[in-house]
C-alpha positions in Angstrom: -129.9 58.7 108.0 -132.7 60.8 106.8 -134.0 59.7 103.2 -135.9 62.1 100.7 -138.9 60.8 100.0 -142.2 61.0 102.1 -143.9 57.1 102.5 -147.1 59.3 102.1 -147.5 62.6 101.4 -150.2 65.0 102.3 -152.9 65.9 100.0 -155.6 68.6 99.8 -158.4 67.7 101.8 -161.8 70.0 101.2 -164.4 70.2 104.3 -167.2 72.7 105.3 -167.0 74.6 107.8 -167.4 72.8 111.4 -166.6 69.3 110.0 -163.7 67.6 111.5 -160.1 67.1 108.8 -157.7 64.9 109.1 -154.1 65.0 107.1 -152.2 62.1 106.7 -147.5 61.8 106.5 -145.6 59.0 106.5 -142.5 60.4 107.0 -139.5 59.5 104.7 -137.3 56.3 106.1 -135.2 57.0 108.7 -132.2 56.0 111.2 -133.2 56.9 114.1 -137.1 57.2 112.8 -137.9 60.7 112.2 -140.5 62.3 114.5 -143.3 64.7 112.5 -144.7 68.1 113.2 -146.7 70.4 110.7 -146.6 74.1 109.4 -149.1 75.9 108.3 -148.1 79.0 106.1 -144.7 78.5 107.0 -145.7 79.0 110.6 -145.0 75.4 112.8 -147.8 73.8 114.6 -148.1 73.6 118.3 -150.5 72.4 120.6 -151.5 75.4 122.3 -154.5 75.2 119.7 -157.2 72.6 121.5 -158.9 71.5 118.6 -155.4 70.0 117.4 -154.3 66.8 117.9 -151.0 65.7 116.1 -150.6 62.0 116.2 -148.0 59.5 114.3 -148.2 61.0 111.1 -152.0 62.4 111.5 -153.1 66.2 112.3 -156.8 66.2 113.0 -158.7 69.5 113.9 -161.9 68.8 115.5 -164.1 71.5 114.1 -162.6 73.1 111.0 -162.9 77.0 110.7 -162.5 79.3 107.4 -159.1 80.9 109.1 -157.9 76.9 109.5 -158.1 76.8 105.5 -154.3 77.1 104.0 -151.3 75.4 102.7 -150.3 72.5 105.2 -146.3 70.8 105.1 -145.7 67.7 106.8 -142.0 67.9 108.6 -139.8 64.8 109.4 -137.3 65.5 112.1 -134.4 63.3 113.4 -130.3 63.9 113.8 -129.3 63.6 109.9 -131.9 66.6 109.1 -135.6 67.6 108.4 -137.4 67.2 105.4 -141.0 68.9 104.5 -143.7 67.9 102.2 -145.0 69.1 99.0 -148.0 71.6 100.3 -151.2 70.0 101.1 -153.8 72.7 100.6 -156.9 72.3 103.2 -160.1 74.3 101.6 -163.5 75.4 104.6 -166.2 75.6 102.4 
């Protein structure tokens, strides 16, 4: 069981340039509960990228560059599906 609505979707977040950000999912209700990852543009996440840490529901960046700015998605994961987000945009003043 996979339900359809996030707990807590993402939302834009604006930072400068070198100042940590942190987005925040609760992922939608789920039997067993769903795991999260994140896209960016489309693209998934990983954690090749050290200044990424993905936690629970949270994706922090250390030290925010220009190129990190873009349209985030929140993804919840188990056997009955995924589900993604509304866009959260993240703006590097």
């Amino acid at each position: 069981v996979l339900r359809e609505d996030f707990r807590q979707a993402p939302g834009a977040v604006v930072v400068a340039a070198g100042e940590p950000a942190v987005l925040e999912c609760v992922p939608p209700r789920g039997h067993p509960e769903p795991s999260v990852s994140w896209k960016k543009d489309g693209a998934r996440l990983g954690d090749e990228d050290e200044r990424l840490t993905m936690r629970g529901g949270k994706l922090m960046m250390a030290s925010t560059r220009k190129s990190d700015a873009g349209a985030y998605v929140c993804v919840a994961t188990n056997v009955a599906g995924e589900r993604a987000s509304e866009p959260a945009e993240l703006v590097v003043l």
